[in-house]
C-alpha positions in Angstrom: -21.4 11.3 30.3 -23.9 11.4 27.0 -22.8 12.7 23.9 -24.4 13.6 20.8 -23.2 11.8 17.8 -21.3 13.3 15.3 -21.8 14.7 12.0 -21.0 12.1 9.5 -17.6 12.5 7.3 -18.0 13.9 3.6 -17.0 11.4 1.3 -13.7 11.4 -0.1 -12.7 12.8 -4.2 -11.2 10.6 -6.0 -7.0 10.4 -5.1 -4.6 10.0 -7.4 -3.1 6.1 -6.9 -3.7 6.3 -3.4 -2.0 3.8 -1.1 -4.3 1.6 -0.8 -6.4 3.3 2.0 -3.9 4.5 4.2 -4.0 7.6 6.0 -6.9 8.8 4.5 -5.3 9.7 0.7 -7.3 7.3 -1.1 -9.7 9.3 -1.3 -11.7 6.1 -1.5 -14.0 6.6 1.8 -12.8 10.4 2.5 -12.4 11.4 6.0 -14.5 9.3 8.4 -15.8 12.8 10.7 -16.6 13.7 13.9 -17.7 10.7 15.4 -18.9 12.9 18.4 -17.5 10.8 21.0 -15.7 11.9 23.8 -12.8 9.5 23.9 -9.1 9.6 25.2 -7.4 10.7 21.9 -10.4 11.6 19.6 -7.6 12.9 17.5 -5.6 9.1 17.0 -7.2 8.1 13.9 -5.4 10.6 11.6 -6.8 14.3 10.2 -5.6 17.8 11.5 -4.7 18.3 15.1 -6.1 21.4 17.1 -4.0 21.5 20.4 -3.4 25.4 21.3 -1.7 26.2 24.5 -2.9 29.5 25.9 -4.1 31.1 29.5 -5.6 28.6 31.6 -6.9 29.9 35.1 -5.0 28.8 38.1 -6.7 28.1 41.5 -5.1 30.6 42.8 -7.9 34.0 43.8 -6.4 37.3 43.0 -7.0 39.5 46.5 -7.9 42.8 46.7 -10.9 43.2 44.7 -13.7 45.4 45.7 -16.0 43.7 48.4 -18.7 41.8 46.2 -16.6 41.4 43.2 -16.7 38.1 41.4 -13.8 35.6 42.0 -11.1 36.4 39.6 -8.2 33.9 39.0 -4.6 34.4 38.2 -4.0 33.3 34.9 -1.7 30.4 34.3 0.9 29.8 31.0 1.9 26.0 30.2 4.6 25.4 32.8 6.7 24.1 29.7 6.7 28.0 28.6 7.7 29.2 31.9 10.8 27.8 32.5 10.3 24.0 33.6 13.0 21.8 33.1 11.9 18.4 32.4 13.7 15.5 31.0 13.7 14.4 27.1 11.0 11.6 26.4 13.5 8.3 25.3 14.0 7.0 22.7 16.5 9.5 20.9 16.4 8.0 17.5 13.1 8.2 15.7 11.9 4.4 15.2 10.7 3.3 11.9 7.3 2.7 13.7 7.0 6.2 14.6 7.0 7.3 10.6 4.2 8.0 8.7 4.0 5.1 6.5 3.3 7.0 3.1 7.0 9.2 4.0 8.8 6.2 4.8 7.6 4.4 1.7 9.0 7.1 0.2 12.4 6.8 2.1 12.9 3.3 2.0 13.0 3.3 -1.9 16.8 5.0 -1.9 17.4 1.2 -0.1 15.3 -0.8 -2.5 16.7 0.9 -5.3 20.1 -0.2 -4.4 18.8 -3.7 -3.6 20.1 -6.1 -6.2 18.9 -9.9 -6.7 19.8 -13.3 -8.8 22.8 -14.7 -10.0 25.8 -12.4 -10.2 25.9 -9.1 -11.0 22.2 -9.4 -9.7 19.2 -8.0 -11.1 18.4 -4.4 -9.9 15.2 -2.7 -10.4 16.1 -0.9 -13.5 16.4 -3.9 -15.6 13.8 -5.8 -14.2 12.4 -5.9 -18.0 14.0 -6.1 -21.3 12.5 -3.6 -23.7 13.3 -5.9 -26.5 11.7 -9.3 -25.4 9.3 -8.0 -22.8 7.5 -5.1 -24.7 4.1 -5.5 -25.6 3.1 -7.0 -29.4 2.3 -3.6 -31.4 0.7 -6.5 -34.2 -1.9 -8.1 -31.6 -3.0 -4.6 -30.6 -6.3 -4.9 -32.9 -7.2 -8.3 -31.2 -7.1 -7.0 -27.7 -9.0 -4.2 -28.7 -11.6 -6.1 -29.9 -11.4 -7.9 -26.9 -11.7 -5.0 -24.9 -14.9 -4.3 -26.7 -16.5 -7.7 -26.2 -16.0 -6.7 -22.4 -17.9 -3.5 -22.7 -21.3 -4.9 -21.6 -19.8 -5.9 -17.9 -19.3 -2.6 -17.0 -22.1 -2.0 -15.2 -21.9 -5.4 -13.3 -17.9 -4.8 -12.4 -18.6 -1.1 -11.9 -18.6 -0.6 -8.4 -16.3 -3.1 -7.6 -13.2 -1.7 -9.9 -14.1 1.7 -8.9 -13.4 0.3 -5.1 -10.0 -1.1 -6.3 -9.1 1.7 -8.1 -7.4 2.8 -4.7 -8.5 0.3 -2.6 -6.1 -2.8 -3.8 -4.9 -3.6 0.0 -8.4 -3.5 1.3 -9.7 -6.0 -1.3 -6.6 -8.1 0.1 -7.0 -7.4 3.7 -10.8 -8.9 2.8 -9.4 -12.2 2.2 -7.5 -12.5 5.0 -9.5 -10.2 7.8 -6.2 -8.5 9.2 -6.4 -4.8 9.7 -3.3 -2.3 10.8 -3.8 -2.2 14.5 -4.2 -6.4 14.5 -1.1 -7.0 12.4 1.2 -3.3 12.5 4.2 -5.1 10.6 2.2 -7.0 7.6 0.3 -4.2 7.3 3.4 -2.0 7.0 5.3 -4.8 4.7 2.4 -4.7 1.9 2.0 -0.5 2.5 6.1 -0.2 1.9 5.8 -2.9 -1.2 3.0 -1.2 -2.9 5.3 2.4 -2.5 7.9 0.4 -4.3 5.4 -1.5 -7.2 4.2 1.8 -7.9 7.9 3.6 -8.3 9.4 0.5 -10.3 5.5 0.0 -12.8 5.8 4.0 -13.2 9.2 3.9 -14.8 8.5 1.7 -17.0 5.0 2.9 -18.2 7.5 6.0 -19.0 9.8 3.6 -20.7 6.7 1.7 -23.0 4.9 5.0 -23.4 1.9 2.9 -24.9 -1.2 5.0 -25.1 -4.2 3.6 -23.3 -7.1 1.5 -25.9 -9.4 4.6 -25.7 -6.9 6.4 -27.3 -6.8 3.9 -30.5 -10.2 3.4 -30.2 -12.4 5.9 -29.0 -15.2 3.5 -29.0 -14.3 2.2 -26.0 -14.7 5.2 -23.7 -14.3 4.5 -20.5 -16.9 5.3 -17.6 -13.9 7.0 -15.4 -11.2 9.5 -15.9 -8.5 7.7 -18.1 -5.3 7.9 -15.9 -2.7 10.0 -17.0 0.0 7.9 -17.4 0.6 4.8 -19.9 -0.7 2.2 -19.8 2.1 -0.5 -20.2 2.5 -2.3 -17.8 -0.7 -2.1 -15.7 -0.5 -0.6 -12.5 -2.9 -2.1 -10.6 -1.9 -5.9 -11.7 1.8 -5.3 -10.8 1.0 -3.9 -7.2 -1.9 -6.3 -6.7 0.3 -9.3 -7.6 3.5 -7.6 -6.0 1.4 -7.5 -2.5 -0.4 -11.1 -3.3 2.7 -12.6 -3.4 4.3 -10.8 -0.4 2.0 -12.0 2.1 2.4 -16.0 0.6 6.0 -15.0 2.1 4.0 -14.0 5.0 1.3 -16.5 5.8 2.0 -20.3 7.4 3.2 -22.2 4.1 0.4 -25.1 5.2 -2.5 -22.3 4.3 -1.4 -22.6 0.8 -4.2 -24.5 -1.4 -3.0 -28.0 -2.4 -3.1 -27.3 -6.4 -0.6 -24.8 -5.5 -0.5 -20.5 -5.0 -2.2 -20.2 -8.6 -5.7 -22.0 -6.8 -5.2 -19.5 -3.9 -7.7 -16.6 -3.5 -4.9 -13.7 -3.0 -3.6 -14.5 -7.0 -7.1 -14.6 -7.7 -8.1 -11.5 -6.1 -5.1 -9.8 -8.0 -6.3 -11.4 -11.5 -9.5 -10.1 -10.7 -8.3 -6.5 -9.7 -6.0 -6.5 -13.2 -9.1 -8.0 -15.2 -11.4 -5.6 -14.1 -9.6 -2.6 -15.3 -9.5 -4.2 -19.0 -13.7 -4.3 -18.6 -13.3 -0.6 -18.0 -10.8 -0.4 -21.2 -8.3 0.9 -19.2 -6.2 -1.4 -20.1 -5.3 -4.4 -22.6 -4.9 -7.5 -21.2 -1.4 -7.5 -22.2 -1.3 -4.9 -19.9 -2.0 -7.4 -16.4 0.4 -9.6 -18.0 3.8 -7.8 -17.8 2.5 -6.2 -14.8 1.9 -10.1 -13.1 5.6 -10.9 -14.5 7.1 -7.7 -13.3 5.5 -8.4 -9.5 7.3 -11.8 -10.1 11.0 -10.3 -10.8 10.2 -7.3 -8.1 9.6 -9.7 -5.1 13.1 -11.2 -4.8 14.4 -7.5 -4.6 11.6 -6.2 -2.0 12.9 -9.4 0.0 16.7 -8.8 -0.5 16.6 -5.1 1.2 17.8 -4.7 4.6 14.2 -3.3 6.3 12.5 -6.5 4.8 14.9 -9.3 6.0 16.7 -8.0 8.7 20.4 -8.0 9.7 22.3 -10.9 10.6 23.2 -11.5 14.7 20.0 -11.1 15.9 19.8 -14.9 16.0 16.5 -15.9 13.9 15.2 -18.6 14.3 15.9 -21.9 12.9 13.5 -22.7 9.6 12.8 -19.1 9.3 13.9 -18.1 5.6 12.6 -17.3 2.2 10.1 -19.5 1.0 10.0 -21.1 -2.4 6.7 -20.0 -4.1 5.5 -21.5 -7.2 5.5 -19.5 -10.6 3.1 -16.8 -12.1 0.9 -17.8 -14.4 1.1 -15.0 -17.0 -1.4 -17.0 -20.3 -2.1 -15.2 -23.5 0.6 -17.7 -25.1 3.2 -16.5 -22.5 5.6 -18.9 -20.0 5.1 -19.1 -16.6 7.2 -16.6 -14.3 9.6 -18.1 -12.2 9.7 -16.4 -8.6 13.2 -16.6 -7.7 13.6 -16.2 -3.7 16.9 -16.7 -3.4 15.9 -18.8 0.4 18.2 -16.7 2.4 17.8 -16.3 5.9 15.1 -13.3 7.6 16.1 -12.1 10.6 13.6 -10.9 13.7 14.7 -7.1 13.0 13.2 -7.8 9.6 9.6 -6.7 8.8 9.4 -9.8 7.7 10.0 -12.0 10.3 8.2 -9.8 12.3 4.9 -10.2 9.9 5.3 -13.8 10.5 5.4 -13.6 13.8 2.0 -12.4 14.0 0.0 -15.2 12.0 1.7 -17.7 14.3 
């Protein structure tokens, strides 16, 4: 039958650090709307539910009624209400599919937290940087300020671009590969659960730094968007961008990588671009997208290590299918390249993991 269409959605306000997209807390496109299509569950694609069970009217006429009277129908309760005994719908345990991916981001952190990686005792998340070699140079903080203000006139060019990767890192990512959720559930589910954990482990150590964003040194630099209210070493946005950049090289056949190596590949270059574009909105100091590249870098091998991620042994995966070596992050300013030290161990097909693999075969 026809429909009318819908009244578009009202665009989105601006979310705090959304999750790249998901589940509408962005706040990057806001709520898509009615679309005004009568479908099978117009409901499916997220937003409140309206499902009230009331008085329905049965086929069945009530008699007696005065001759003439209009047909009148016994009304009918939900059978569930009245008494029927039906069986439970299987499974009993509620699958990790079945979770809402921003709570279950949120629960898998007690396991990555407890993930550690490296050579004996291991590296846990904690101690992913050393305060005393890794903090950022209080003496070069004039030159990157100047910096900063050298990158003032690309504002308006970089404008709407930064502004849609302020929360919008996985889309810019899912761009360069044209995946979406519903055509690949478990990558999209790996980089979702990785970012929840990039954002936890780049928040605790902004807290540690405590380094006050340029604007704040130099109000001259006043940037055309709120200033985030956290600190601003490391940055955010480089160490999740990186953090899911690298991920899916775990992810992808190894033969897609370019042939001058990761660094040449366009999902580092896409997270270089997403880090440098927050210094044009002096946001950050380039500093900044450097300890957040080297702190993706250090993260990875734990986000592999924890159970979800690589599975459990006996489920018999398959031969070949382990950790992949991945060249180092470039970090520049000066700085050594950052090792990525996948430790090769065996995935296992109850792994999101292997299951992410699974579907770019």
């Amino acid at each position: 039958m026809s429909t009318t269409s819908g009244t578009s959605g009202t665009s989105g306000t601006s979310g705090t650090s959304g999750t790249s997209g998901t589940s509408g807390t962005s706040g990057t496109s806001g709520t898509s709307g009615t679309s005004g299509t009568v479908g099978p569950d117009a409901t499916g694609g997220g937003g409140d539910i309206h499902r009230p069970l009331l008085v329905s009217p049965s086929t069945k006429r009530v008699e007696g009624l005065p001759p003439g009277a209009p047909a009148v129908f016994a009304g009918e309760r939900w059978p569930g209400l009245a008494g029927a005994n039906w069986a439970s719908v299987p499974p009993p345990r509620f699958r990790d599919a079945e979770w809402d991916l921003d709570k279950l981001s949120i629960a898998l952190l007690g396991e990555f937290t407890q993930v550690s990686a490296g050579p004996a005792p291991g590296r846990r998340w904690s101690d992913l940087l050393d305060p005393n070699q890794d903090g950022f140079d209080p003496q070069g903080t004039a030159g990157e300020l100047a910096e900063l203000r050298s990158l003032v006139e690309y504002r308006a060019a970089v404008l709407d671009e930064a502004m849609a990767q302020r929360a919008g890192m996985l889309t810019y990512m899912r761009g360069v590969l044209n995946f979406r959720e519903a055509s690949h559930p478990a990558t999209y589910r790996l980089c979702v659960i990785a970012f929840g954990f990039a954002q936890f482990v780049d928040m605790y150590w902004k807290r540690r730094f405590a380094r006050p964003r340029p604007s704040r040194l130099d109000p001259a630099l006043i940037p055309p968007i709120e200033v985030p209210g956290h600190g601003a070493y490391p940055s955010g946005h480089a160490c999740e961008a990186m953090t899911i950049a690298l991920l899916l090289e775990q992810v992808l056949p190894a033969e897609i990588v370019p042939a001058g190596g990761a660094e040449a590949g366009p999902l580092r270059l896409m997270a270089r671009r997403i880090a440098r574009n927050r210094e044009v909105l002096g946001l950050h100091y380039p500093s900044d997208s450097r300890c957040g590249f080297r702190l993706a870098a250090r993260m990875l091998p734990l986000i592999l290590a924890a159970g979800t991620v690589r599975g459990t042994a006996g489920g018999g995966a398959e031969e070949g299918w382990k950790e992949r070596a991945q060249g180092p992050v470039a970090l520049g300013g000066g700085l050594a390249d950052e090792a990525v030290a996948v430790e090769g161990a065996t995935i296992h097909p109850d792994g999101l993991l292997a299951q992410a693999r699974a579907e770019w075969r």
